[in-house]
Structures are given as structure tokens and as C-alpha cells.
C-alpha positions as CSV (number, residue, x, y, z in Angstrom):
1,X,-14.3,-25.6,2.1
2,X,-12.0,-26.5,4.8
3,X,-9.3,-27.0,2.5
4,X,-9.4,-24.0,1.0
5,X,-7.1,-21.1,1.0
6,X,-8.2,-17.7,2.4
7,X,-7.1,-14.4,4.1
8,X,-7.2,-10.6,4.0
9,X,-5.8,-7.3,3.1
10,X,-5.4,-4.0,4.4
11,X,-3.2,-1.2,4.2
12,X,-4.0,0.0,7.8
13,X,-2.1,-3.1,9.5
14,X,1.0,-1.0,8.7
15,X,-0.3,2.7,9.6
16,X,2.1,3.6,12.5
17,X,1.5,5.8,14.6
18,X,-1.8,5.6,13.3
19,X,-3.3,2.3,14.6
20,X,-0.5,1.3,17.6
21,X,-2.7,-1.6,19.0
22,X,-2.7,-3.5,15.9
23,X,-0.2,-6.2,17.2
24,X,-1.5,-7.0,19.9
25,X,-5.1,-7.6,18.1
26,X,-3.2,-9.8,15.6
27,X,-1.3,-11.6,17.9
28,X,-3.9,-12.5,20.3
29,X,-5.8,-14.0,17.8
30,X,-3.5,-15.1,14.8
31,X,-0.1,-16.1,16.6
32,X,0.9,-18.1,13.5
33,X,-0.3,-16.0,10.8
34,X,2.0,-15.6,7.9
35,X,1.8,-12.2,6.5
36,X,2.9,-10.7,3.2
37,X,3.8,-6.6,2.4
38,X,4.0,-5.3,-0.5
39,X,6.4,-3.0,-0.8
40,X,6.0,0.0,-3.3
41,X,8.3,2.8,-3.9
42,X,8.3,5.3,-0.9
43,X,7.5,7.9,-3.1
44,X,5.3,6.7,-5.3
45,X,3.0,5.2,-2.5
46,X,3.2,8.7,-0.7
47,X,1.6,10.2,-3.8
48,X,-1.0,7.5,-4.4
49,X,-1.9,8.4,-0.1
50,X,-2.2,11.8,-1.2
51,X,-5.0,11.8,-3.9
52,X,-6.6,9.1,-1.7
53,X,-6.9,11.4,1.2
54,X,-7.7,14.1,-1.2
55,X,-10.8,12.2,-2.7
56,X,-11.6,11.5,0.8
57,X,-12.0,14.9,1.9
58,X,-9.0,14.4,4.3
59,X,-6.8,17.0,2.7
60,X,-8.3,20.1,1.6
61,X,-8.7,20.5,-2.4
62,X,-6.5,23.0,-2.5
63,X,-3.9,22.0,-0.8
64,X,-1.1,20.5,-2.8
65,X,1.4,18.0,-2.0
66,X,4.2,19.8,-0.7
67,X,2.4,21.4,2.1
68,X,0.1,18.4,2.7
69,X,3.6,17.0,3.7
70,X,4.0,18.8,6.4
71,X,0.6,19.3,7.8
72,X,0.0,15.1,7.0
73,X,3.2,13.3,8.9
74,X,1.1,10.2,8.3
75,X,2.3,10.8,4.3
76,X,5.9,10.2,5.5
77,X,5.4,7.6,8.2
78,X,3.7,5.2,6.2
79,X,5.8,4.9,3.6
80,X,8.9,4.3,6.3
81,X,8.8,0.5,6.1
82,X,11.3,-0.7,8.3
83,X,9.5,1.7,10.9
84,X,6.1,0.0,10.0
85,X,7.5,-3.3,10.0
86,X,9.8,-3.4,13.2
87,X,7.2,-4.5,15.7
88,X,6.0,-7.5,12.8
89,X,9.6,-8.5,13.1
90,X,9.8,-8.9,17.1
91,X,6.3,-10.1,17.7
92,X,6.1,-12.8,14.7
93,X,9.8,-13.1,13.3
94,X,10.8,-11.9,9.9
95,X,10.6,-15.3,8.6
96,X,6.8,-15.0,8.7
97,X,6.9,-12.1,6.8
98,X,7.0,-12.4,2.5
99,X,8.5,-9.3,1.3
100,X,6.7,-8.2,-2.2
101,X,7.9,-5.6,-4.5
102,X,4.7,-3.8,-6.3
103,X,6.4,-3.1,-9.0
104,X,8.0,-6.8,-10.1
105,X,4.1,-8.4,-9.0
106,X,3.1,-5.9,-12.1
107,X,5.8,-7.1,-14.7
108,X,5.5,-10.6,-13.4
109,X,2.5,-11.2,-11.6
110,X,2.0,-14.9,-12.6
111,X,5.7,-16.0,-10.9
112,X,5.0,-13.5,-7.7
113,X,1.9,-15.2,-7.4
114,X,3.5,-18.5,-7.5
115,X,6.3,-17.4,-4.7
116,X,3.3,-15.9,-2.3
117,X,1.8,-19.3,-2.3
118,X,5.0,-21.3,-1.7
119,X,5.0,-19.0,1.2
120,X,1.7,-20.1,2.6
121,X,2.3,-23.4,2.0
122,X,-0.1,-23.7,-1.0
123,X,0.9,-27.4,-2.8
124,X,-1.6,-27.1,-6.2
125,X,-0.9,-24.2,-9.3
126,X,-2.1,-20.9,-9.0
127,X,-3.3,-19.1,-11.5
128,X,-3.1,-15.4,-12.2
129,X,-6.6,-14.1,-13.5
130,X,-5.1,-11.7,-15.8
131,X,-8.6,-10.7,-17.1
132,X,-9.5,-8.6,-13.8
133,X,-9.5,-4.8,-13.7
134,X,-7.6,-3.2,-11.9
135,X,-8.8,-1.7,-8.8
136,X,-8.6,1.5,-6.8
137,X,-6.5,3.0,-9.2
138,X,-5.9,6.8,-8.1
139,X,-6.1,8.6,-10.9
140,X,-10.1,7.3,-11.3
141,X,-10.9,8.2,-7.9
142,X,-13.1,11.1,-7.5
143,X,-13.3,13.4,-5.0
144,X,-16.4,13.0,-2.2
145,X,-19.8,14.0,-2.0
146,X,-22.0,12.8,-0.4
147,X,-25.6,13.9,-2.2
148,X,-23.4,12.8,-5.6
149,X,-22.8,9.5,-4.5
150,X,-26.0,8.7,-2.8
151,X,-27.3,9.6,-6.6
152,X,-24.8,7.3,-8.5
153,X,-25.5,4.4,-5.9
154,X,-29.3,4.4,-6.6
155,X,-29.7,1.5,-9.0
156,X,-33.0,3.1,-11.1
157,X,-30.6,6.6,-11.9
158,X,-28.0,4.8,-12.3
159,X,-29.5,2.6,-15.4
160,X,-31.1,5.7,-16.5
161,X,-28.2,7.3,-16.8
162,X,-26.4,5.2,-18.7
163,X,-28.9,4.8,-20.8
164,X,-30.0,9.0,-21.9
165,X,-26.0,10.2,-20.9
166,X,-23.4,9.9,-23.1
167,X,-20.3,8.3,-22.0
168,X,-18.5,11.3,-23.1
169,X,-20.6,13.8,-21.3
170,X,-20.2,11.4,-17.6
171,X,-16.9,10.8,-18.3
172,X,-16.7,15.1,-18.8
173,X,-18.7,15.4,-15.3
174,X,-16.5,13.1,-13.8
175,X,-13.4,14.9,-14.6
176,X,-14.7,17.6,-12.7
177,X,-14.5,16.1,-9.4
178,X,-10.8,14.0,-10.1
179,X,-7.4,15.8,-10.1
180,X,-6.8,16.7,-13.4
181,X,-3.0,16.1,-13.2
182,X,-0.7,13.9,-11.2
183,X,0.6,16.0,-7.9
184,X,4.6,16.5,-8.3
185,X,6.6,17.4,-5.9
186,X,9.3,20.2,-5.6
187,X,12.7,19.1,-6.3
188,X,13.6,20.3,-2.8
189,X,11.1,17.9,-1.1
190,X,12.0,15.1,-3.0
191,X,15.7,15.4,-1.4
192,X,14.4,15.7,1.6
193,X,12.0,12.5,1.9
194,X,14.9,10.7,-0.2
195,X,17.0,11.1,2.7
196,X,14.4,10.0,5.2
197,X,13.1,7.0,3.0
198,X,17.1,6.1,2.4
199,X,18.0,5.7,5.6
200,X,14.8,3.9,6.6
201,X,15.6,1.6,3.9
202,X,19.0,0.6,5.1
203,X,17.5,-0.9,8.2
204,X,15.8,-3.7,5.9
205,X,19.2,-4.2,4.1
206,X,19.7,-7.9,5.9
207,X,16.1,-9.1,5.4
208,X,15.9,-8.3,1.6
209,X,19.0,-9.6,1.1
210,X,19.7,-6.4,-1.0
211,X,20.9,-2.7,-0.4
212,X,17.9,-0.1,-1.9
213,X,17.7,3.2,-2.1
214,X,15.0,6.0,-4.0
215,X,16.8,6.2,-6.5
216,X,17.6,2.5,-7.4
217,X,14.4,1.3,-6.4
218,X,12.9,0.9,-9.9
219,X,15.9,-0.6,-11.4
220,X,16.1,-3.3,-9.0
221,X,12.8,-3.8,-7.6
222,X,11.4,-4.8,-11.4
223,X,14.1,-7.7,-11.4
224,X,15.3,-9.0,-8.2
225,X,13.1,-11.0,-5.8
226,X,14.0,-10.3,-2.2
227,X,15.7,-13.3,-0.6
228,X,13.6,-12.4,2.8
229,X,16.7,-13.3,5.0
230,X,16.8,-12.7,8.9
231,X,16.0,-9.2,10.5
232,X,18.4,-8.3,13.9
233,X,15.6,-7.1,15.5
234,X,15.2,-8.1,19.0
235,X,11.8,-10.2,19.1
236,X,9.9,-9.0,22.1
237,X,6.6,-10.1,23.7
238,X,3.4,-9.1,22.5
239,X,2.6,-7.2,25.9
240,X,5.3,-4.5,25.6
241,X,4.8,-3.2,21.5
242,X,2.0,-1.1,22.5
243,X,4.2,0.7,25.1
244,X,6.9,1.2,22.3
């Protein structure tokens, strides 16, 4: 209905150097759009990117993390979020963007939700629907294939298999194409993205309203709500981001 409330999401919004024209699409067409980002620990969010683009073929299987680090810059980039949001900050202001910590929507999900609509400008009670699965988590994902999925998609197989399979045998097959533990990183390469995510981090110091870093991330994150304060950034037309 015309009153109601409605929008979208999408990682990819914030995917530079991936997708530079995304501004200026957005600002064409949405010039008063309020946007929200959710902000998950660099690191963590680098990992979750990586068995994603495993799963999708994107990363060979036996490549591990480390070395998909270097050959994947895009594991890096995306998770520098004062890089990614920059060009939000001089096309729309920082005051049109909610900050969201991943971690504190988790532990407190119904008083997040609450905040997010106060944002939009939402005057009735939301309601968290606690009773939803979670989605896209990575450790379910499986790795693709093509001919495999065509097979699980196709509705008669599918009931068929449900029916003559034990759970515990397709829950054995499926293991086969997940990883069967959670990549970790080498000491030395967490040092090293802790200093790049650190000083990236800094930058957003006057918007949060808060100083983070790695390795406090968790502590505060969980408990604080970011005061979403004023970025220094100098706001530029829409015309010159893609030449940035």
C-alpha cells in the first residue's frame, strides 16, 4: 500500500573498486534515499567473503585464505569501510547514513530494529520476527555445481529424495561439497590486515562517535550504539565520484 514501508539490500552497493558507478546510479534516481550499513568486524566479514567466493567457484578449492588474500584484493577492500563509504558521505551526507553494528543487531535485534525505523521515519512498532531462520549462513553453503543443483532444484527428485534418503546420509553428501572447517588465518596475516583495517577505522572515528579498532571491536560493538555524528568529508557533486 502506499503507506507502506519498503526498500532493499545488497552487499554490492559498497564493493569498491568493484562497482565505481554505483553513486551515480543511486543518486540519479534516489537523491533522498536514507541508507543503513551494517558494519561487521573487518575480519570476520573477510572470512565469511571467502567461503562465499569459495562456494561460488570464485576462489579455487584449494586455495586457502592466506593466499586468496593476496591474489583476491577485493577480500581487503571490502571490508575497508570508511574507503567504501567515503563517496556515500560526499554525495548524500553522513547524516543519511544509519551506522549498524552486526554484532549488537544479533544480541539485541528487537531495540536495533526499533533505532533503524526511527531512522526512516517509521511512527507505528516494529516487531522483530524472531521465528525466521537465519539466512545465508556460510558454514551451510555448499560449494557449486551445476548438474548437482539443477538435480536438487527439480521439485519431483527433490520430494523423492526426501522421502527414500535419510537425513543423515544427505546431510553426509552435503558435507562433501562444504568446508569442513572454518578458514583461519596465519598469525602474521592477521597483523597485517589489523593494521590496514585500524587505520581505516580511525577515519570513521567522528561519525561513530567512538574510537575502534580489531581488537576492541567485539567488546564495544555488542554494547555501544554508534551516535552517527558528522563525517569531515568534503561533499562533492555526484558528476565527479566516478572520476575519483
Amino acid at each position: 500500500s502506499p503507506a507502506a514501508m519498503c526498500g532493499e539490500s545488497s552487499t554490492h552497493y559498497t564493493k569498491l573498486p568493484t562497482y565505481p558507478q554505483t553513486i551515480d546510479r543511486l543518486s540519479k534516481h534516489f537523491p533522498d534515499v536514507k541508507l543503513i550499513y551494517i558494519l561487521r568486524h573487518p575480519i570476520d566479514r573477510l572470512i565469511s567473503q571467502y567461503v562465499h567466493e569459495w562456494t561460488m567457484r570464485v576462489i579455487d578449492i584449494d586455495t586457502d585464505i592466506d593466499r586468496a588474500i593476496d591474489l583476491h584484493p577485493e577480500l581487503t577492500a571490502y571490508s575497508q569501510y570508511a574507503m567504501q563509504l567515503q563517496p556515500y558521505f560526499e554525495t548524500f551526507g553522513s547524516e543519511r547514513v544509519l551506522p549498524v553494528f552486526f554484532e549488537k543487531l544479533i544480541r539485541q535485534p528487537q531495540p536495533e530494529l526499533e533505532r533503524i525505523c526511527r531512522f526512516l521515519g517509521y511512527a507505528g512498532k516494529p516487531v522483530w520476527q524472531y521465528d525466521l531462520d537465519a539466512q545465508n549462513v556460510s558454514s551451510e553453503r555448499m560449494r557449486k555445481h551445476e548438474l548437482r543443483d539443477f538435480l536438487l532444484e527439480v521439485p519431483l527428485l527433490k520430494e523423492l529424495r526426501q522421502k527414500l534418503i535419510p537425513k543423515s546420509a544427505r546431510d553426509w553428501i552435503r558435507g562433501l561439497w562444504t568446508l569442513k572447517e572454518k578458514p583461519k588465518l596465519s598469525p602474521e596475516r592477521i597483523a597485517q590486515l589489523e593494521a590496514v583495517f585500524d587505520r581505516d577505522l580511525a577515519k570513521l572515528t567522528p561519525w561513530l562517535g567512538m574510537e575502534l579498532s580489531c581488537s576492541q571491536w567485539k567488546t564495544l560493538c555488542k554494547s555501544k550504539t554508534p551516535a552517527q555524528g558528522t563525517h569531515d568529508f568534503e561533499r562533492r557533486s555526484p558528476s565527479s565520484i566516478s572520476s575519483s
